[in-house]
Structures are given as structure tokens and as C-alpha cells.
C-alpha positions, 0 to 999 in steps of 0.5 A: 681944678685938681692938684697944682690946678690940672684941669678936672674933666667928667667923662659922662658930663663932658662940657666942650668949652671946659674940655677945649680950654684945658686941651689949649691952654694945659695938654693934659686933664685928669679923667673922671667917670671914665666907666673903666671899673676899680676892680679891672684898674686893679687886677691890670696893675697886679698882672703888669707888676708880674709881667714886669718881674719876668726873667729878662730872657722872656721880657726881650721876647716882646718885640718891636712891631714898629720902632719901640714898641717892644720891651725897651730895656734901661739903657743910658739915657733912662737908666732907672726904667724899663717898659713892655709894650703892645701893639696895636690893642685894638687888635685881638691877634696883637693883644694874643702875640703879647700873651704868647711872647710874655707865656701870659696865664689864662688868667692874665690873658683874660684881664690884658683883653678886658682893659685893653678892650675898654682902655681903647673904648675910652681913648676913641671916647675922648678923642670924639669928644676932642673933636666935637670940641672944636665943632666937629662932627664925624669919626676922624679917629676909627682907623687909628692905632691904639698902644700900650707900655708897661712901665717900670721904674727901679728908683733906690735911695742912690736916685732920690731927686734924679730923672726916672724919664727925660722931658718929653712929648708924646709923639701920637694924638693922646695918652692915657695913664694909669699911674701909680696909686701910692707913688708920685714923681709924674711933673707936666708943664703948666702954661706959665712954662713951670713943672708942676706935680702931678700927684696919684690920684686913685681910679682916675685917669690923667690924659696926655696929648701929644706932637700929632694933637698939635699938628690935627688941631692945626696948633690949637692944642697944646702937646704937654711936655712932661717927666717923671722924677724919683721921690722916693726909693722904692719901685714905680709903677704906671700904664700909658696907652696911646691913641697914636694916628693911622696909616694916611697922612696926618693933616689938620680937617679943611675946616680948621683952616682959614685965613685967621688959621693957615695951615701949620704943619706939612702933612705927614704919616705918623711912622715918619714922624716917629722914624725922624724923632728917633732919628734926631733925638728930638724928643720935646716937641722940637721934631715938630718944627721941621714939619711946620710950613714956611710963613 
């Protein structure tokens, strides 16, 4: 177990049964030996700081390609945070338009393309190997899109003890955050229904999964609610990418469902999905219960 008992996973041993209890009973792991080298982790962070400390008229350059995906200033519900984003990272001309938007060096375009790259390397990793889990085999996530935010939060003396982001879910399959070296505030659920802190720890990776890894498991997985607080007064720093889900509907495969497990969940494209979280600004894992089928 690592800190306040988030599970520990190894990337390069993987045992599936550790894996699936953790993905069931947690949502969330912390990823070790991930192949993602500490000098990449680091050169990422320093180029996002500089992104971040962009003049405001170059950061609202970056625009959305689907709903909130671009630059998402403070705003009233989160105040003490603001974010870039890309989408899709899979693809060379996405990751070349967020250069060109942000007038991104030679340098920083060079590092955006290595972790990018290799971020997206590691998400289809895992989310083969959360498959392969529940006795799956096959490539269910190829076509899937990947995406990711920059995130910023300005905490001051004044925000000690209050909310940098609201209680959440991620809406896509899985998250993975690169956090903070040196500063806390992440908190996720445990099973017993209490947050719990989910320290920094350098040069792993923490994994999220979301509403769609609910809805693909038909229910076997957990999709982590989590926050992040202001602990101390000074600027915080973090990366998510998101393994979000493709073009087609989103569905649990036949071979999740039976008489033991009916079908959950009506299936549903990912940009709809989105579009009614936005819509209802039900941001918690509640969205998912309109789409849950009638018993």
C-alpha cells in the first residue's frame, strides 16, 4: 500500500488481481516503473510552468477543440485555478496547433512531443493491461482519444484550507497525473466514503479512472471522486493527461454481461456525455445515473 493505503502498482510486473482490486474497491493507484525517464518528468514540469506564466492574451489562444479543452481561465466556481490544454496528443498536428497557439520554443516543442508521446505510450499500456484484468484480451482502446491540461493553482495565505478544485470525476476512462513534486493538496475517496490525502510522491504517476471506466466495466470499476485543497500559500503545479474514449458508443464488451451482470448503462458517445455533464453541472459521478437502464 502507499500513502493513507493508495494502492501501489508496478507497471513492469502488473499482477492483474492486485490491479483489479485496486481499479474495484480504490479507482485510483499510484504507478511505479512507468518507463517515463525523471529527466523527461522534469523538463515537462519546467516547460508547463513557462506555458503557465504566458501573458493572458497568448494563453486564450489555446482554444477549445471540444467543450473545455482549451485554456480555461479562473472562473467563479474555481477561482484559484486555471489550466491549458491539448487535444487529442495522439495526434502530431494537435500537439504542432498548441505549440504555434502558445509560440512554444524549438526547445519546448521538442519536450511537449517526447512526453506527450510517451504519456499516450503508457495510458493504451494501462488501459491493455485493465482489460486484460477482467480476462479480456484485444485492443479495445486504439482508436481512443488521449488529452491533456496543464494545471495551475495560485493558493495565497487568504485560501489556506479552501477548495483549489470542487469534488469531482473524471468524465473519460483514466487519468494520469503527474503532481506536484513538493506541494500537496490532492484528497480522493477511500472505500469507506472519507477523502484522504494523496501525498507527492516524485517520479511516480497516480492513475485516475473516471465515469467512462464505470460504464466499459459495466460497474466493476470504481470512478474516484477527488479534490484538490489549498495547504499552503504558494503556486501548485500538476499535469493530467486523459484516455477519454472514441468516436462510437461506449458500452460495456458482451463478455461483461450476463445474468449475474446485466447491462448497467445505455450506451452512449463520450462527446454526449460530456455535453450533459456540462449541461447539468453534474460533475460527481451523478450524470451517470441518467444513463443507467431501468431495472
Amino acid at each position: 500500500m502507499g500513502e493513507s493505503g493508495v494502492p501501489t502498482i508496478d507497471l513492469q510486473e502488473f499482477p492483474g488481481q492486485k490491479l483489479r482490486r485496486a481499479c474495484e474497491e480504490w479507482g485510483c493507484f499510484r504507478l511505479v516503473n512507468h518507463n517515463i525517464s525523471l529527466t523527461l518528468m522534469a523538463d515537462m514540469k519546467r516547460v508547463v510552468r513557462s506555458l503557465l506564466d504566458l501573458p493572458f492574451d497568448v494563453k486564450k489562444r489555446n482554444l477549445d477543440v471540444i467543450a473545455g479543452s482549451g485554456y480555461m481561465a479562473p472562473s467563479q466556481a474555481n477561482p484559484l485555478y486555471e489550466a491549458l490544454g491539448l487535444y487529442d496528443m495522439g495526434s502530431s498536428q494537435a500537439v504542432e496547433t498548441f505549440c504555434s497557439q502558445l509560440d512554444a520554443s524549438p526547445y519546448q516543442r521538442e519536450v511537449i512531443e517526447m512526453y506527450a508521446k510517451a504519456i499516450h505510450g503508457v495510458a493504451k499500456d494501462v488501459a491493455r493491461k485493465l482489460a486484460e484484468s477482467l480476462g479480456l484480451s484485444g485492443d479495445y482502446f486504439e482508436s481512443w482519444a488521449c488529452q491533456f491540461r496543464i494545471n495551475k493553482y495560485n493558493f495565497t495565505p487568504e485560501t489556506i484550507g479552501s477548495s483549489g478544485v470542487q469534488i469531482h470525476t473524471d468524465s473519460g476512462f483514466l487519468t494520469i497525473l503527474q503532481d506536484d513534486e513538493n506541494v500537496g493538496g490532492l484528497e480522493v475517496m477511500n472505500p469507506s466514503g472519507v477523502y484522504v490525502a494523496v501525498d507527492p510522491v516524485p517520479g511516480t504517476l497516480l492513475i485516475n479512472l473516471g465515469d467512462i471506466a464505470t460504464v466499459w466495466s459495466n460497474g466493476r470499476f470504481r470512478n474516484v471522486q477527488h479534490r484538490v485543497q489549498c495547504k499552503e500559500a504558494t503556486i501548485r503545479i500538476s499535469i493530467a493527461s486523459f484516455l477519454l474514449a472514441g468516436g462510437e458508443e461506449v458500452e460495456a464488451p458482451p463478455e461483461l454481461v450476463d445474468s449475474e451482470h446485466p447491462r448497467l448503462y445505455v450506451p452512449f458517445t463520450y462527446e454526449d456525455y460530456r455535453k450533459l455533464r456540462l449541461a447539468t453541472k453534474l460533475q460527481a459521478g451523478e450524470a451517470l445515473e441518467l444513463k443507467r437502464i431501468e431495472s
